[in-house]
C-alpha positions as CSV (number, residue, x, y, z in Angstrom):
1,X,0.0,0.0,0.0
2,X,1.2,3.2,-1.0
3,X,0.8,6.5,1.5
4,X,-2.0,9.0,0.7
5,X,-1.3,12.3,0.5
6,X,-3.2,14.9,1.8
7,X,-5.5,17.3,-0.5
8,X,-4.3,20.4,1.4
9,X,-0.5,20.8,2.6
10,X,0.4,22.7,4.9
11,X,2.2,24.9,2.7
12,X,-1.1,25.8,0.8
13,X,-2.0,26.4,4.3
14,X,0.0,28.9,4.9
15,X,-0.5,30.8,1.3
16,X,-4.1,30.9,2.1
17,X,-3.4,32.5,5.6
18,X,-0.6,35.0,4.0
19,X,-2.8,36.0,1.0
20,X,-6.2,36.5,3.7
21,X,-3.9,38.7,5.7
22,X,-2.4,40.7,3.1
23,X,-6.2,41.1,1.2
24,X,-7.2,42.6,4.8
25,X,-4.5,45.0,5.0
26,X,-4.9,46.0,2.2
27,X,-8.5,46.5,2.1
28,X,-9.0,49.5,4.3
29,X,-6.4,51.7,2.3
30,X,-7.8,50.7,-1.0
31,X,-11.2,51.9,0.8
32,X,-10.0,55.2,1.7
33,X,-7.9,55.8,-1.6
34,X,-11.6,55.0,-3.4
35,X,-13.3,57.6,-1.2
36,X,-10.6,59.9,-1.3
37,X,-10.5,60.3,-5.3
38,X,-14.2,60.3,-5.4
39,X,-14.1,63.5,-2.8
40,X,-11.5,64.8,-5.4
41,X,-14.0,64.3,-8.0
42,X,-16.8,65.9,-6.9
43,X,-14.4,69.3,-5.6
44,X,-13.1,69.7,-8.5
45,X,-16.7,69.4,-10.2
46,X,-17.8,72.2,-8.4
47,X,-14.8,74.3,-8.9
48,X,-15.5,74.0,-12.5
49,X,-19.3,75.2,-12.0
50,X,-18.0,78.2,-9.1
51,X,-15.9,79.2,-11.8
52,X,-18.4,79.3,-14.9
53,X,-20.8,80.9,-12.4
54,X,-17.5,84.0,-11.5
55,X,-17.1,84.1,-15.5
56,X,-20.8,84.6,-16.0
57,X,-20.7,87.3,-12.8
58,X,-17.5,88.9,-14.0
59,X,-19.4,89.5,-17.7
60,X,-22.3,91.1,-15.8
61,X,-20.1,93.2,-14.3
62,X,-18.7,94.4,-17.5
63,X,-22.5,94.8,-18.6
64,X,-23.1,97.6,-15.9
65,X,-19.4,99.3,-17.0
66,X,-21.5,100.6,-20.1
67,X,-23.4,103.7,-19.6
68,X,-25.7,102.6,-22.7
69,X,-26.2,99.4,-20.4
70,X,-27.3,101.1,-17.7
71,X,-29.7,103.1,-19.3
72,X,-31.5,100.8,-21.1
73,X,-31.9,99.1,-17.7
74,X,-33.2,101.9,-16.0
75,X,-35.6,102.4,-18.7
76,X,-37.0,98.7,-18.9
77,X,-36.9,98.0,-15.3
78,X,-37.6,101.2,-13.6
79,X,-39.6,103.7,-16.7
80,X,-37.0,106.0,-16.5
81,X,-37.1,108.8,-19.3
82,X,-35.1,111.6,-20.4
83,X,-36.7,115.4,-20.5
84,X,-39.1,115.7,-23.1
85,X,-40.0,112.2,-23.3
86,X,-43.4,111.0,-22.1
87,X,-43.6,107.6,-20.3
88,X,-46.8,105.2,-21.2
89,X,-47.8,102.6,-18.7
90,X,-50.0,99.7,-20.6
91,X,-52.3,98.2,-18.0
92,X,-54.4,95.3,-18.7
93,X,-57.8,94.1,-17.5
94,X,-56.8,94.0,-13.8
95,X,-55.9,97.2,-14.0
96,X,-52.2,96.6,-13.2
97,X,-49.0,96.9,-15.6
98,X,-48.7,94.4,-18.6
99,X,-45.1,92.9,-19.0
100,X,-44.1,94.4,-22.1
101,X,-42.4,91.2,-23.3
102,X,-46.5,90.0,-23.4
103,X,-47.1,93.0,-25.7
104,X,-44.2,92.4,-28.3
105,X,-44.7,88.9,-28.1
106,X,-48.3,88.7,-28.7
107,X,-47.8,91.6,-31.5
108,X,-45.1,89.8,-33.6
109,X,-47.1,86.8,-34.2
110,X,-46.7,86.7,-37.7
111,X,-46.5,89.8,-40.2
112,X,-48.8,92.4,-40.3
113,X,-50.5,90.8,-43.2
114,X,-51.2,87.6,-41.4
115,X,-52.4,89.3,-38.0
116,X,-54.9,91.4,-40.3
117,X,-56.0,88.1,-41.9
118,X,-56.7,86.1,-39.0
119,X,-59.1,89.2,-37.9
120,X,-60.6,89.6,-40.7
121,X,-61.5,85.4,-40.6
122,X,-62.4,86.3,-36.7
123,X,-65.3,89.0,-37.4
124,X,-66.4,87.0,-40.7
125,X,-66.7,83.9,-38.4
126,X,-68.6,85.8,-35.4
127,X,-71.0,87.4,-37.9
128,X,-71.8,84.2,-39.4
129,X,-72.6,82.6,-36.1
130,X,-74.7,85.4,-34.8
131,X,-76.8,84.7,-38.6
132,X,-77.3,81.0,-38.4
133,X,-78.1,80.9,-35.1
134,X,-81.4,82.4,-34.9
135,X,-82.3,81.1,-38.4
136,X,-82.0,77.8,-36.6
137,X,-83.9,79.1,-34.1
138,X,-86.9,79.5,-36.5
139,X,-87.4,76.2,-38.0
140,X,-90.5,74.4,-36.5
């Protein structure tokens, strides 16, 4: 009879025991490396945006530098006007001050041809409502 050997040496033992120790060690650095760089990441992702965000409030800056800048402001935002000049306030139904972006918007809807158009189809549709209607009306 011949000897058996065993499936695990002792040797393969000790590798296994070496290797679990070292992956332990190792472990918790690795961990805080991971965190670490991730940190780094997400700094230097917000130094990019605090930097956009001086570049866009360094340009506004530069807006107010121009006197012509800072007139058209005070004109839009608080109706300044110069001597001489009358200032219109639009008001709506509510009786309170229409946005004039609402006006231009709603006036530039098309050319002047088109806006005249659609009116005209308006009033020629009203009128023919208000002439059916009590024709309808009269049939027994």
């Amino acid at each position: 009879m011949s000897a058996r050997r065993a499936p695990v040496t002792g040797r393969a033992v000790i590798l296994v025991c070496v290797l679990a120790l070292l992956a332990i060690t190792l472990a918790i650095p690795v961990r805080g490396w991971l965190s670490q760089r991730s940190q780094i990441d997400r700094l230097q992702a917000e130094v990019t945006s605090t930097e956009e965000r001086v570049a866009d409030l360094s340009a506004r800056v530069a807006d107010w530098q121009d006197p012509a800048y800072v007139t058209a402001q005070a004109r839009s935002r608080l109706h300044f006007v110069f001597p001489g000049e009358v200032g219109y306030v639009v008001l709506g139904a509510d009786d309170r001050p229409v946005d004039p972006a609402e006006v231009t918007s709603s006036a530039e809807s098309g050319t002047w041809f088109d806006r005249g158009w659609s009116r005209l189809r308006a009033i020629d549709e009203s009128v023919a409502a208000s002439t059916i209607a009590p024709a309808a009306s009269a049939l027994p």
